[in-house]
KEDO-984121 format. One record per residue: residue number from 0; residue in one letter; y, z, x of N, C-alpha, C, CB in turn. Coordinates in Angstrom, 1 decimal. Each point is the difference from the previous one (the first is absolute). Glycine has a CB too. Example, Ala and Ser with C-alpha at 12.3 -4.5 7.8 and 13.67 -1.06 7.14 Angstrom:
{0 A {-5.7 7.8 13.2} {1.2 0.0 -0.9} {1.2 0.0 0.9} {-1.2 1.2 -1.9}},
{1 S {2.3 -1.9 1.5} {1.1 0.0 0.9} {1.1 0.8 -0.8} {-0.6 -2.2 1.2}},
//
This chain:
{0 X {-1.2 0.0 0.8} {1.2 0.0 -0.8} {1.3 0.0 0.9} {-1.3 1.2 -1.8}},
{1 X {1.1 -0.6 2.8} {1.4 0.0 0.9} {0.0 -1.1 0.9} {0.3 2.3 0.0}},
{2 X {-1.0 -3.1 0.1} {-0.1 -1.5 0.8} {0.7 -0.6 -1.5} {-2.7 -0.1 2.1}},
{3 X {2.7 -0.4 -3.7} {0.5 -0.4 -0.7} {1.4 0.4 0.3} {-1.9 -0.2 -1.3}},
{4 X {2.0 1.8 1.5} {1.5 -0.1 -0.8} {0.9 -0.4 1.3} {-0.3 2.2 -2.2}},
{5 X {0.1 -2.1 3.4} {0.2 -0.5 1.5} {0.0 -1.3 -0.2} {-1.2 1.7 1.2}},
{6 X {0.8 -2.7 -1.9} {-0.2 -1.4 0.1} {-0.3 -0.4 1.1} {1.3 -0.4 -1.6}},
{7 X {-2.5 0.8 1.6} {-1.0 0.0 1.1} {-1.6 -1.0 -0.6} {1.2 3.0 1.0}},
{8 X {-0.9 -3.5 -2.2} {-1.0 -0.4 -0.8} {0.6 -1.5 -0.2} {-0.8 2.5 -1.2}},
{9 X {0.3 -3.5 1.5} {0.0 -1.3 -0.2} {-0.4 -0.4 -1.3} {-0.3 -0.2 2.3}},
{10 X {1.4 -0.1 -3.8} {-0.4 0.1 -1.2} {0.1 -1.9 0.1} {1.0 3.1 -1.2}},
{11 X {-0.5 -3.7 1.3} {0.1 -1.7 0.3} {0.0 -0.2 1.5} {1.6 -0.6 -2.2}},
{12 X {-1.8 -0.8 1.9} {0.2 -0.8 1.5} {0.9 -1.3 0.1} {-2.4 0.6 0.4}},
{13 X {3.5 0.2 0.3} {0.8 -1.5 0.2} {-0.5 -1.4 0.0} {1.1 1.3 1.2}},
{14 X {-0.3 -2.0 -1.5} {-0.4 -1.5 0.4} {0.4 0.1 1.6} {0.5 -1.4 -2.5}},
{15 X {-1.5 0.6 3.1} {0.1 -0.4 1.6} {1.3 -0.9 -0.4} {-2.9 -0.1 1.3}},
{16 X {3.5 0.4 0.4} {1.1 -0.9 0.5} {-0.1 -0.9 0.3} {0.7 1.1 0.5}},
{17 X {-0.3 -2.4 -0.9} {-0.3 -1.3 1.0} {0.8 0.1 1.3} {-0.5 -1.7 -2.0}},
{18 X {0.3 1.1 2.7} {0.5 0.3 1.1} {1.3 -0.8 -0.2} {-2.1 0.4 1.5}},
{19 X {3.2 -1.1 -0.9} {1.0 -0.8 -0.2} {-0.4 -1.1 0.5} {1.6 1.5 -0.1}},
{20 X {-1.2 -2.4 -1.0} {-0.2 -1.4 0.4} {0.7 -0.8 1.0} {-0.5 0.2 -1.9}},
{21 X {0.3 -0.7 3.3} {1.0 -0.4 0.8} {0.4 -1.6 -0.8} {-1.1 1.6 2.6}},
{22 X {2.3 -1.6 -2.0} {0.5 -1.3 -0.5} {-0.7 -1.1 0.7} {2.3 0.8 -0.5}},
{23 X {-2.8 -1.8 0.3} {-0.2 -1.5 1.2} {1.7 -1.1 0.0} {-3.6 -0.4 -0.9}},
{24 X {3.4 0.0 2.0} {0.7 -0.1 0.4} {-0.3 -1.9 -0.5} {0.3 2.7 1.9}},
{25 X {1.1 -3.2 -2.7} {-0.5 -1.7 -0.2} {-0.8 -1.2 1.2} {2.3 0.5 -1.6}},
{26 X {-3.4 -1.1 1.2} {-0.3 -0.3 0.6} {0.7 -1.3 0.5} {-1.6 1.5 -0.8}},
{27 X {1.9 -1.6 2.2} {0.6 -1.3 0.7} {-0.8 -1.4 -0.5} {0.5 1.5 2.1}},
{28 X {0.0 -2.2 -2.5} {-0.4 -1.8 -0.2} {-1.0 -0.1 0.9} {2.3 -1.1 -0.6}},
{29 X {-3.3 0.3 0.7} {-0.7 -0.5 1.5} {0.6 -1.1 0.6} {-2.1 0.7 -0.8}},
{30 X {1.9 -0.4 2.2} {0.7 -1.2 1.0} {-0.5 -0.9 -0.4} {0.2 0.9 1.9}},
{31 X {1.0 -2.3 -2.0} {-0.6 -1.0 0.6} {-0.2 -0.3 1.2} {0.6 -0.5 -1.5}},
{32 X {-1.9 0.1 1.9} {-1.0 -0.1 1.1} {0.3 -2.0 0.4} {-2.3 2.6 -1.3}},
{33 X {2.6 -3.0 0.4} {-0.4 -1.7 -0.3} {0.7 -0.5 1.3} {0.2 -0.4 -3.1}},
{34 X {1.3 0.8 3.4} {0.5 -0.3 1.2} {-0.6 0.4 1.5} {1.7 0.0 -1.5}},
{35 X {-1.8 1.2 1.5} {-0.6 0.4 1.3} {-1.0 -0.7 0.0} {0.6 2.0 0.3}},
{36 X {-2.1 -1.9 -1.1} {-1.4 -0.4 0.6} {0.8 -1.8 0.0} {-2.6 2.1 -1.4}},
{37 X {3.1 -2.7 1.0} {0.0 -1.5 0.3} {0.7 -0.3 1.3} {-0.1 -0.5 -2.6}},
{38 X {1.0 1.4 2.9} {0.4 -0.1 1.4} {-0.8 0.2 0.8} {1.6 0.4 -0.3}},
{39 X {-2.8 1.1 -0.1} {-1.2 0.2 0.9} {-1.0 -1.1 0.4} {0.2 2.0 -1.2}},
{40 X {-0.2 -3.0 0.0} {-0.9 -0.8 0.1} {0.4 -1.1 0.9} {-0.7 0.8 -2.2}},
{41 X {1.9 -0.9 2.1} {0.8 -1.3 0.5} {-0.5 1.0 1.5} {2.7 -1.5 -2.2}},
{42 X {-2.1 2.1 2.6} {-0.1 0.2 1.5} {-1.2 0.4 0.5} {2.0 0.6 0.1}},
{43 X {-3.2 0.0 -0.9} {-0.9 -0.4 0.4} {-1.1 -1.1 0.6} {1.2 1.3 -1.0}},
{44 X {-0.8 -2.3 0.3} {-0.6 -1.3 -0.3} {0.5 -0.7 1.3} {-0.1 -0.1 -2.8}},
{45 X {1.5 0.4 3.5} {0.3 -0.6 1.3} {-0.5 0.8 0.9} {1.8 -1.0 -0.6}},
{46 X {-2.9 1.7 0.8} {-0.6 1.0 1.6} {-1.6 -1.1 -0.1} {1.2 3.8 -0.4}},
{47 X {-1.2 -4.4 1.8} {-1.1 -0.5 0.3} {-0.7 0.9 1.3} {0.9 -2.3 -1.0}},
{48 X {-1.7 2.5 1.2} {-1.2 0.5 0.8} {0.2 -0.4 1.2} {-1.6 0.0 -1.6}},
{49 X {1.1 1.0 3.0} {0.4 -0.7 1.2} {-1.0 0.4 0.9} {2.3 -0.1 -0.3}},
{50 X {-2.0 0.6 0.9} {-0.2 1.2 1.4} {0.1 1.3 -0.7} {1.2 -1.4 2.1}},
{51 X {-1.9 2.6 -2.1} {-1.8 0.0 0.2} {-0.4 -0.8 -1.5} {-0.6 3.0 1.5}},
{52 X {-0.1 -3.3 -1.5} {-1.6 -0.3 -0.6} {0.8 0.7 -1.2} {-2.6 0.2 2.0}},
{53 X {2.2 1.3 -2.4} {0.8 0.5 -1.3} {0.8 -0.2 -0.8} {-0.4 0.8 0.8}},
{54 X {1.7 -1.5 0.1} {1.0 0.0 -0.8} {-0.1 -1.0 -1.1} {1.2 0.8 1.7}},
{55 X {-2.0 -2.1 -1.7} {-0.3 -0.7 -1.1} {-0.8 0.9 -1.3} {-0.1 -2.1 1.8}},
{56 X {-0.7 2.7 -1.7} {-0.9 0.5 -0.9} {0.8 1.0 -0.6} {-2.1 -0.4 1.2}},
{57 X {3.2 1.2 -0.4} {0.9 1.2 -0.7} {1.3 -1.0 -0.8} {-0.6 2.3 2.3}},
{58 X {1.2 -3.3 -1.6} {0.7 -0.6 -1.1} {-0.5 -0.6 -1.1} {1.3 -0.1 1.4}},
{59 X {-2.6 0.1 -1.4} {-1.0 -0.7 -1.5} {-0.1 1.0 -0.8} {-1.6 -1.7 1.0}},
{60 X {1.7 2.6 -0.5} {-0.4 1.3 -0.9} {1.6 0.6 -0.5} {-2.6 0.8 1.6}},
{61 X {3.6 -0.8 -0.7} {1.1 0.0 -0.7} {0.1 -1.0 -1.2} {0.8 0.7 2.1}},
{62 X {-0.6 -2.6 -1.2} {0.4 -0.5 -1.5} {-0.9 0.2 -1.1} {1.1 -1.7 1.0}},
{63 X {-2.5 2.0 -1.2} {-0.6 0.2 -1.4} {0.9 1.0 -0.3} {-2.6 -0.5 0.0}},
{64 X {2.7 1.5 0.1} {0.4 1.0 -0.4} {1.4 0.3 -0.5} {-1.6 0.4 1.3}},
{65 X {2.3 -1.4 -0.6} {1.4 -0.1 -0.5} {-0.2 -1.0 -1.1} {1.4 0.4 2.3}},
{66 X {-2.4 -1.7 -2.0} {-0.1 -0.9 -1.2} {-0.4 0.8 -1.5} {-0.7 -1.9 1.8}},
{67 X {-0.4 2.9 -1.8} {-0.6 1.2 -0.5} {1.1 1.2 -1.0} {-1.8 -0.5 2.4}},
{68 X {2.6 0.6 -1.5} {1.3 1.1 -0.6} {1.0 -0.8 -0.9} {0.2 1.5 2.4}},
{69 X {-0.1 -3.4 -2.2} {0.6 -0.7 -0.6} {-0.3 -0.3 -1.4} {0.3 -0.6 2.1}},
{70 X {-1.5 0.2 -1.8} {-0.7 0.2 -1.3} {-0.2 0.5 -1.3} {-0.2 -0.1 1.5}},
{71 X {-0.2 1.5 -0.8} {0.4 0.9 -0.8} {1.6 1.1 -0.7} {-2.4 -0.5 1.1}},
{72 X {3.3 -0.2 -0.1} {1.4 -0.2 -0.4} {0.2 -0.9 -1.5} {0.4 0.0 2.8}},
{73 X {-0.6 -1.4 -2.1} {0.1 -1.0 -0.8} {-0.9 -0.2 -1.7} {0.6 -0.8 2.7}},
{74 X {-1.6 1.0 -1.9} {-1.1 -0.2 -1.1} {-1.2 0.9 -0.5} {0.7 -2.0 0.8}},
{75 X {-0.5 3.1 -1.0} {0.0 1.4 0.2} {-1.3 0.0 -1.3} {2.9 0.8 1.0}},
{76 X {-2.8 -1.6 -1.8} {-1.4 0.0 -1.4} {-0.6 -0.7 0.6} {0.7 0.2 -2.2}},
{77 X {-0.7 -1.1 3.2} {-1.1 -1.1 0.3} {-0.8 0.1 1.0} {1.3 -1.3 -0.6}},
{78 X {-2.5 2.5 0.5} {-1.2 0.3 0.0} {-1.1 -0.5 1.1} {0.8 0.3 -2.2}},
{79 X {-0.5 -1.5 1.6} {-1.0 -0.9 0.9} {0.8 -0.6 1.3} {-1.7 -0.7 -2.2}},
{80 X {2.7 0.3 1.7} {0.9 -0.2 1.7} {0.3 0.7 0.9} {1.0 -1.0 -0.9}},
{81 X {-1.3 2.5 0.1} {0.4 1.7 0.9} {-1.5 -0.4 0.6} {1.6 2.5 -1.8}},
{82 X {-2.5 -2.3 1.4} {-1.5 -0.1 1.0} {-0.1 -1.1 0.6} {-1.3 1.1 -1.2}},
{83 X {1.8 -1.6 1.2} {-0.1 -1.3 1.1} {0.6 0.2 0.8} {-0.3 -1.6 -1.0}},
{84 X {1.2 2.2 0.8} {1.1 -0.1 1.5} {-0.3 1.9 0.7} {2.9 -2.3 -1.4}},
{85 X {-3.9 3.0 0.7} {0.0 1.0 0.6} {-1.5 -0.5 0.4} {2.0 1.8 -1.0}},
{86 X {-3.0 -2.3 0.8} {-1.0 -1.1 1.1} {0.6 -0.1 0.9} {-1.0 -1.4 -1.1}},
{87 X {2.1 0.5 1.3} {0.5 -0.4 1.0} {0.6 0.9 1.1} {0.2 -1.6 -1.5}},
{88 X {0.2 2.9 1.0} {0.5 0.9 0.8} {-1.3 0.6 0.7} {2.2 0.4 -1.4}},
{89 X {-3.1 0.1 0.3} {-1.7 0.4 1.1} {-0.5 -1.2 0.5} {-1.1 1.8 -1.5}},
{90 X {1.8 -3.5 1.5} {-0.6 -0.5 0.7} {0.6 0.0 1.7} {-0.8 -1.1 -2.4}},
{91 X {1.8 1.3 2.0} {0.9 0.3 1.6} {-0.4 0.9 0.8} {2.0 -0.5 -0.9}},
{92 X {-2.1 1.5 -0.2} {-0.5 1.5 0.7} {-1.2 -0.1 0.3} {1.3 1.4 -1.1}},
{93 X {-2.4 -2.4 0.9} {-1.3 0.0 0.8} {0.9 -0.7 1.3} {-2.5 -0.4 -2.0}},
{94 X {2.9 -0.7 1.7} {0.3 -0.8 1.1} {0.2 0.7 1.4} {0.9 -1.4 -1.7}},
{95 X {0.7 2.2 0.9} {0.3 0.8 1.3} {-1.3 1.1 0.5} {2.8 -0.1 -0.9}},
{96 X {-3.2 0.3 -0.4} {-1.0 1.3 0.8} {-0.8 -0.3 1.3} {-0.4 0.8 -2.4}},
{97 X {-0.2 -2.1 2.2} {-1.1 -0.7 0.6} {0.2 -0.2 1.5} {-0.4 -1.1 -2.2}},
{98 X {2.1 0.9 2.2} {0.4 -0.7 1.2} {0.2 1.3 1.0} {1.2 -2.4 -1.2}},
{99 X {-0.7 3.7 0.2} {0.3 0.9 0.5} {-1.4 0.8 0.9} {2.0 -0.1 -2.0}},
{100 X {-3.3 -0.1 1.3} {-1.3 0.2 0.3} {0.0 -0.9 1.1} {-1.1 0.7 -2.2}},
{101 X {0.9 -2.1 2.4} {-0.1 -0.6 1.3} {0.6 0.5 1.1} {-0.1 -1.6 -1.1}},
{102 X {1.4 2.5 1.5} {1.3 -0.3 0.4} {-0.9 2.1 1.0} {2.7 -2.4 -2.6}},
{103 X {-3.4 2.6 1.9} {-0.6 1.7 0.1} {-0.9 -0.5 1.4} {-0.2 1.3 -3.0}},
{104 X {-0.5 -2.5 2.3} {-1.4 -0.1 1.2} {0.4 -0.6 1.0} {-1.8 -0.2 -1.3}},
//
């Protein structure tokens, strides 16, 4: 009885606190990309291969990859042009890999 009259006795239970909601912050537009990768591509496409051995196989694997980022810039639902040109990027990257393996022994 003296824990009651003390209100020492828990007769309800609050509702829990939500915590406070933080605000977010508006989300920025996305970059256009369309200029950069096509310059990427443009200066890519002028690096030919020389002296060592590698450097052809690593600028093949660049241009897919820049051709690859273009792509999917440009044409971003088109599915089957994305896998072809990322083929093309694991096809460089055997390339280079291969040469890189010769270059060990």
């Amino acid at each position: 009885m003296a824990a009651k009259q003390n209100r020492r006795i828990i007769e309800t239970l609050e509702p829990e606190r939500q915590p406070p909601q933080k605000k977010r912050a508006p989300r920025k537009p996305p970059r256009d990309w369309l200029p950069v990768v096509d310059e990427l591509v443009k200066t890519a496409e002028k690096l030919k291969g020389g002296q060592p051995p590698v450097q052809s196989p690593a600028f093949s694997v660049l241009k897919a990859s820049a051709r690859l980022a273009q792509a999917a810039v440009h044409d971003r639902d088109d599915l089957d042009a994305l896998w072809e040109m990322g083929r093309r990027v694991h096809r460089a990257l055997r390339w280079l890999e291969t040469v890189l393996d010769r270059a060990e022994r």
